[in-house]
MARBA-3410 file (N, C-alpha, C, O; in Angstrom, 1 decimal):
126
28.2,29.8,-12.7,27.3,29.0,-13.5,25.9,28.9,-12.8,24.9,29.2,-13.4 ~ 25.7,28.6,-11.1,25.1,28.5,-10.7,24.0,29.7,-10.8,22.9,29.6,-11.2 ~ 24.7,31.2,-10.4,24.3,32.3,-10.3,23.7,32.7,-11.9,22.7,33.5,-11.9 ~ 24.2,32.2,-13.2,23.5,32.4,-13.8,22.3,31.5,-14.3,21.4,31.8,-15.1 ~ 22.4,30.5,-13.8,21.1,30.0,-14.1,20.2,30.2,-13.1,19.0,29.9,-13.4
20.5,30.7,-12.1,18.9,31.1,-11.1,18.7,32.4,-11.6,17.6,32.8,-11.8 ~ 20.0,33.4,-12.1,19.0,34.5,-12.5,18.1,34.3,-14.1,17.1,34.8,-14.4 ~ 19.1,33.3,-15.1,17.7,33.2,-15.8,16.4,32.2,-15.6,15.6,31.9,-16.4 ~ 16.5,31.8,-14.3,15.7,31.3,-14.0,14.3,32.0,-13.7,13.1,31.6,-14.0 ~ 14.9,33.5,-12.8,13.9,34.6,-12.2,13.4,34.9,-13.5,12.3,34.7,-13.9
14.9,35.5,-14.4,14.0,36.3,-15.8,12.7,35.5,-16.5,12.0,36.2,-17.1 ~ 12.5,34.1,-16.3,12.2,33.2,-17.4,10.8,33.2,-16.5,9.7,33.2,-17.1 ~ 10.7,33.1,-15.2,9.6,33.0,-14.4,8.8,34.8,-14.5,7.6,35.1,-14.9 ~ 9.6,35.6,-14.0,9.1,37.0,-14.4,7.9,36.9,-15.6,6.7,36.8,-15.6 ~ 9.0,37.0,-16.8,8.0,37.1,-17.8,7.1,36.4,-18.2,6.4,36.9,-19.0
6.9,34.8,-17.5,6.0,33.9,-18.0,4.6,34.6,-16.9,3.4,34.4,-17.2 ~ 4.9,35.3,-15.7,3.9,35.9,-14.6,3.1,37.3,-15.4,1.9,37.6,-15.5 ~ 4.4,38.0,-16.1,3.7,39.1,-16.6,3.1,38.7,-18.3,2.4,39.6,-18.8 ~ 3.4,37.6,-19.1,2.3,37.4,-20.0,0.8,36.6,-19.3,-0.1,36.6,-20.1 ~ 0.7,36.3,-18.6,-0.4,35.8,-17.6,-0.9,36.9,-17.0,-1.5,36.7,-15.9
-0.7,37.6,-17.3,-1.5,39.0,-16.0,-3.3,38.8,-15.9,-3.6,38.9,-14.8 ~ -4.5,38.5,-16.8,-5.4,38.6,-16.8,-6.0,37.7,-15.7,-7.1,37.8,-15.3 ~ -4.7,36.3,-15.2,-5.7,35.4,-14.3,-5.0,36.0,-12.8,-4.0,35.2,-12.7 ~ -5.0,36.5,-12.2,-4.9,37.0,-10.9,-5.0,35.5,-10.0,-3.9,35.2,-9.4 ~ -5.7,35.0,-10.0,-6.1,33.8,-9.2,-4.7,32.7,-9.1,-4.4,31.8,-8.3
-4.1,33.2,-10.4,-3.2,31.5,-10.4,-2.7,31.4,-9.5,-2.7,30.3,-9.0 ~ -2.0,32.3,-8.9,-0.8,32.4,-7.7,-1.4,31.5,-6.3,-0.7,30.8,-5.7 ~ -2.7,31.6,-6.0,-3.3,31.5,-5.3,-3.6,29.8,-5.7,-2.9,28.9,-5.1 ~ -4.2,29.6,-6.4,-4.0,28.4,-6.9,-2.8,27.0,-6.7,-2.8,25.9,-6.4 ~ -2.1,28.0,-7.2,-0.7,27.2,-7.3,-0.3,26.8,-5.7,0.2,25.7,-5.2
-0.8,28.1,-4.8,0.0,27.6,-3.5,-0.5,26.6,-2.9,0.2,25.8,-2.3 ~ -2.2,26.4,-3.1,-3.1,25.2,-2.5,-2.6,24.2,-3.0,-2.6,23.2,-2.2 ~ -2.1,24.1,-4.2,-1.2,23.0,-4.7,-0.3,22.7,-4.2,-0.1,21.5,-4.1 ~ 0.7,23.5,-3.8,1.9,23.0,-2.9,1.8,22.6,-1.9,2.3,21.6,-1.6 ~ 1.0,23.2,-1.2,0.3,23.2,0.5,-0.2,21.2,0.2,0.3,20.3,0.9
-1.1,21.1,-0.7,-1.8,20.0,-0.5,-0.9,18.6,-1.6,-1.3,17.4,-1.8 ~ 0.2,19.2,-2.1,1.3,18.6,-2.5,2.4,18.2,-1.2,3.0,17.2,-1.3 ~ 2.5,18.8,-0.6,3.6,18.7,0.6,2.6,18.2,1.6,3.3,17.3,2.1 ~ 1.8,18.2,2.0,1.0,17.8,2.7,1.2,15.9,2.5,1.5,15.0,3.3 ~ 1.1,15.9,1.4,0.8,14.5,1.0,2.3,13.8,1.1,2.6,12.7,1.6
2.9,14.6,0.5,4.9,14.2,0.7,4.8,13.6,2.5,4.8,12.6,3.1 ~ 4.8,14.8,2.7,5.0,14.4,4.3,4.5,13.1,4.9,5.3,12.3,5.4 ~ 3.0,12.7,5.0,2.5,11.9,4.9,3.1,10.8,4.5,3.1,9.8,5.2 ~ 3.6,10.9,3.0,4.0,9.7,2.8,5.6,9.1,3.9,6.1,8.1,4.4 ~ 5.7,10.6,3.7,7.7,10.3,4.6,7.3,9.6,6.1,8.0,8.7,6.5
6.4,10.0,6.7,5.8,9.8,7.7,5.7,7.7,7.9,6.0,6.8,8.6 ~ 5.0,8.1,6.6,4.3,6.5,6.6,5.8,5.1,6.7,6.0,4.0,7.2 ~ 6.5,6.1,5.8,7.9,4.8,5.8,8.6,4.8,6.9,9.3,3.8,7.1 ~ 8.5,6.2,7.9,9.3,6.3,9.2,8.9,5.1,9.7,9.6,4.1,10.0 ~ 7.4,5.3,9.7,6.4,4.3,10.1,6.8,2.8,9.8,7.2,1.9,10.5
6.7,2.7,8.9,7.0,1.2,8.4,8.2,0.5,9.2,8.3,-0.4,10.0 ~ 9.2,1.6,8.2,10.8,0.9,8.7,11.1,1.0,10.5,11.8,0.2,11.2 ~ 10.7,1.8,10.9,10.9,1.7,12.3,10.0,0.6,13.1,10.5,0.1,14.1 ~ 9.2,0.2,12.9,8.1,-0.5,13.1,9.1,-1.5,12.7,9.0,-2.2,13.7 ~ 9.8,-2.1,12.0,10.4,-3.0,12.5,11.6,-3.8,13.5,12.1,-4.9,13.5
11.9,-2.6,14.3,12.8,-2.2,15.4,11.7,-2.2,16.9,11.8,-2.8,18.0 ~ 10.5,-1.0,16.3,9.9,-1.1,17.6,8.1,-0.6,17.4,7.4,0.3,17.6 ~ 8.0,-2.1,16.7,6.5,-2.2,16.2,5.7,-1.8,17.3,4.8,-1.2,16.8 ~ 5.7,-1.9,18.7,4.9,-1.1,19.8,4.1,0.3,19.6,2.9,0.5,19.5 ~ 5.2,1.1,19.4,5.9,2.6,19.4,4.6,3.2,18.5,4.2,4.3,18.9
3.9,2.4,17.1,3.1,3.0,16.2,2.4,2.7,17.0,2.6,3.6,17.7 ~ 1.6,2.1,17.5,0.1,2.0,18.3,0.4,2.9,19.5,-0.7,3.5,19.6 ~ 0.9,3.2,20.2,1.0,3.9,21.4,1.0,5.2,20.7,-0.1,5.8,20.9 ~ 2.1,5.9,19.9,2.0,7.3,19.7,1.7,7.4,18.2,2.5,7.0,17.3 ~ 0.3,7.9,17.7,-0.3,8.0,16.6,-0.1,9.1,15.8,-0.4,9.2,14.6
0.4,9.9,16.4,0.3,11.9,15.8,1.9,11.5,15.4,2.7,11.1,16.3 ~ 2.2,11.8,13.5,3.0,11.7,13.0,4.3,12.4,13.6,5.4,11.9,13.8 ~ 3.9,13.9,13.8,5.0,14.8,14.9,5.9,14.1,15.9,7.1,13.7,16.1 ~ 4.7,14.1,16.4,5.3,13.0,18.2,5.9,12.2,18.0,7.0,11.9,18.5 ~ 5.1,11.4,16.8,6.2,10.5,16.8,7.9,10.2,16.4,8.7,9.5,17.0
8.0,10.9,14.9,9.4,11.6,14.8,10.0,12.2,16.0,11.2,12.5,16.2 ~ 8.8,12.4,17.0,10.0,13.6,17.8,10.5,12.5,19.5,11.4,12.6,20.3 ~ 9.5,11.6,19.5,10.3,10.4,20.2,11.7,9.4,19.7,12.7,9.1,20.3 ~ 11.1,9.0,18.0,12.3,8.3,17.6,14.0,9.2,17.7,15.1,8.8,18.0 ~ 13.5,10.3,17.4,14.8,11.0,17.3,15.5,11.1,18.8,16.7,10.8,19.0
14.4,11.7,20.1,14.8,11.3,21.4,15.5,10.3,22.0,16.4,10.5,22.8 ~ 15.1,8.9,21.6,15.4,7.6,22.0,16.2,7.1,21.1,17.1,6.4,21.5 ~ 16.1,7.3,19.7,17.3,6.6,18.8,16.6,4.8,18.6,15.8,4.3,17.8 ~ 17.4,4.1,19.6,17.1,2.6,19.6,15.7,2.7,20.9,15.3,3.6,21.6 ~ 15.5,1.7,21.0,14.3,1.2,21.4,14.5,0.9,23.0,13.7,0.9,23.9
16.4,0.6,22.9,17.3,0.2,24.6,17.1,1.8,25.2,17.1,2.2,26.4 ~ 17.1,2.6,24.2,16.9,4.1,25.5,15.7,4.4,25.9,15.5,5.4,26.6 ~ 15.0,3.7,25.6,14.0,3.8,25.7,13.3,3.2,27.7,12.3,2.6,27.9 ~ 14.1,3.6,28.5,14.0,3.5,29.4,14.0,4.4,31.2,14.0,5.6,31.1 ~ 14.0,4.1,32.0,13.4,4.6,33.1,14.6,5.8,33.2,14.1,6.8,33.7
15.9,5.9,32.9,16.6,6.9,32.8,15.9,8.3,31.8,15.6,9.5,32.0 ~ 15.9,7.4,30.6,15.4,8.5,30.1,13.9,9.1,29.4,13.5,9.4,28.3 ~ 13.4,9.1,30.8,11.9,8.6,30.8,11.6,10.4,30.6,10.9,11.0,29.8 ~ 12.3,10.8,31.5,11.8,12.5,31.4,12.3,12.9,29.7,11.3,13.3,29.0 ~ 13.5,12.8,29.0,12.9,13.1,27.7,11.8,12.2,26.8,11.1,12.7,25.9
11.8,10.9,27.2,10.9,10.9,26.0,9.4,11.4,27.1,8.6,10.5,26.7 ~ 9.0,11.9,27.7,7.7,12.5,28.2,8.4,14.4,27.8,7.6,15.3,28.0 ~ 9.4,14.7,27.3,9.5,16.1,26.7,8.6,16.2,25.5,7.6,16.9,25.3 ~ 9.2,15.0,24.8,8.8,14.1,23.4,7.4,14.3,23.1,6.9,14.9,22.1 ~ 6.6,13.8,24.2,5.5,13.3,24.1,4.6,14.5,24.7,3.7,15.0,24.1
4.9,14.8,25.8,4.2,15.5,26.4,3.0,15.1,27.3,2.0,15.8,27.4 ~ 3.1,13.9,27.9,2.5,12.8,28.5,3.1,12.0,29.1,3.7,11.1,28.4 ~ 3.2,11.9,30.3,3.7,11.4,31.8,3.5,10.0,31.2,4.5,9.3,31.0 ~ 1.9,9.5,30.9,1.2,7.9,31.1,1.8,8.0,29.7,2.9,7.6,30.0 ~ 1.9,8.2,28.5,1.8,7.9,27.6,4.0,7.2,27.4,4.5,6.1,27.1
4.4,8.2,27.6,6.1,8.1,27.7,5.7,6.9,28.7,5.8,5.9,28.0 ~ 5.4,6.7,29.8,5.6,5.5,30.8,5.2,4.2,29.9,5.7,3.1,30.0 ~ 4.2,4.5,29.2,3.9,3.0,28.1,5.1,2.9,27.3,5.8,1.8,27.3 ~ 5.3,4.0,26.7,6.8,3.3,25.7,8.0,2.5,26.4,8.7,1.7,25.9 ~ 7.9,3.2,28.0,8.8,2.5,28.3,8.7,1.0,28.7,9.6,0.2,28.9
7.6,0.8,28.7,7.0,-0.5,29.2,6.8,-1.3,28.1,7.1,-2.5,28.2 ~ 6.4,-0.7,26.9,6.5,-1.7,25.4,8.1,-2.0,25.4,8.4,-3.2,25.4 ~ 9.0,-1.0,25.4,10.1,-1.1,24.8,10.9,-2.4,25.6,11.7,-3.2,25.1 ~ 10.5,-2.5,26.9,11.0,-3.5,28.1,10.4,-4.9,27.5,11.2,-5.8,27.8 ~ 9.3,-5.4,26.7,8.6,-6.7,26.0,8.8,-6.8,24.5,8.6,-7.9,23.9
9.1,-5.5,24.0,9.3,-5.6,22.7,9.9,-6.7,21.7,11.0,-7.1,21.8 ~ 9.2,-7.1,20.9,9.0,-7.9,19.7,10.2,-7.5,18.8,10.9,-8.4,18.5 ~ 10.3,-6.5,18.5,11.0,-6.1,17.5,12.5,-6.1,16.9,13.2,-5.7,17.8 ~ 13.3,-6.5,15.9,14.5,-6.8,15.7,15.4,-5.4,16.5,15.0,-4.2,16.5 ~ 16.7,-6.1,17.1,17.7,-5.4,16.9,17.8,-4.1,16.1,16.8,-3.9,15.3
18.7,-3.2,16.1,19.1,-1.9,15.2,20.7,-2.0,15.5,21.2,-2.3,16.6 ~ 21.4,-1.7,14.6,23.1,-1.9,14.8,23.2,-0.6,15.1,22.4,0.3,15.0 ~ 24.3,-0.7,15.6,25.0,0.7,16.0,25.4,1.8,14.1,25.2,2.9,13.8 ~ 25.9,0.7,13.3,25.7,1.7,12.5,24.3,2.0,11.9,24.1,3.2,11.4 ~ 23.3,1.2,11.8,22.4,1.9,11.3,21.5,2.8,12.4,20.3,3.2,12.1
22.0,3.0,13.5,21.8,4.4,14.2,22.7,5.4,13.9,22.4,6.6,14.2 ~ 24.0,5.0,13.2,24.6,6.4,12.9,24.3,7.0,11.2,24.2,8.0,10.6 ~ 24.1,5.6,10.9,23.5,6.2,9.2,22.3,6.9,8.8,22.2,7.8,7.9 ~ 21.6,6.3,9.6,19.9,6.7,9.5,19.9,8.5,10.4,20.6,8.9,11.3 ~ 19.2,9.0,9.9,18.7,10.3,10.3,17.6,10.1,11.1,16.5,10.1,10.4
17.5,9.8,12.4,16.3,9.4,13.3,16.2,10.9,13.9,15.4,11.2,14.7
END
């Protein structure tokens, strides 16, 4: 069932490309649209990591600003308790910054921020 509905899916896209032949451009078009459609997705996914984590380890958003980095520390440290002198050399993998990793570890030691349970470290995709 599956296999036939992606192939009439091709057939149904085919022919809707070749009655459109005279605009050459659309293809082109369409991709700036996905580009600046996913662009904006991301952004938003970004913003809620932002949010919801930020209430575990409200520090963490002011210290590391670049959406990347920062997904790529939460995922390193998990909870905000690894976030310490043990595992200082990955989150400076993370970051890529000696001083900057040494601040997290230094927010995460005064941190404001609620608890995270053990299951919602195993449920959550950090």
């Amino acid at each position: 069932m599956v296999r036939a509905q992606l192939g009439l899916a091709h057939s149904f896209s085919r022919y809707r490309v070749q009655e459109d032949i005279n605009r050459n451009d659309k293809h082109i078009i369409q991709s700036i649209a996905l580009l600046e459609q996913l662009d904006k997705d991301v952004n938003l996914f970004c913003m809620r990591l932002k949010e919801w984590y930020s209430w575990h380890f409200p520090e963490l958003a002011r210290i590391v600003t670049d959406n990347y980095i920062y997904t790529k520390v939460i995922s390193a440290i998990k909870g905000r308790e690894n976030a310490n002198e043990e595992n200082l050399e990955i989150i400076e993998a993370a970051v890529g910054n000696a001083e900057i990793a040494q601040s997290i570890v230094d927010a995460a030691k005064i941190s404001m921020g609620q608890d995270i349970s053990e299951f919602d470290l195993v449920s959550k995709t950090f």
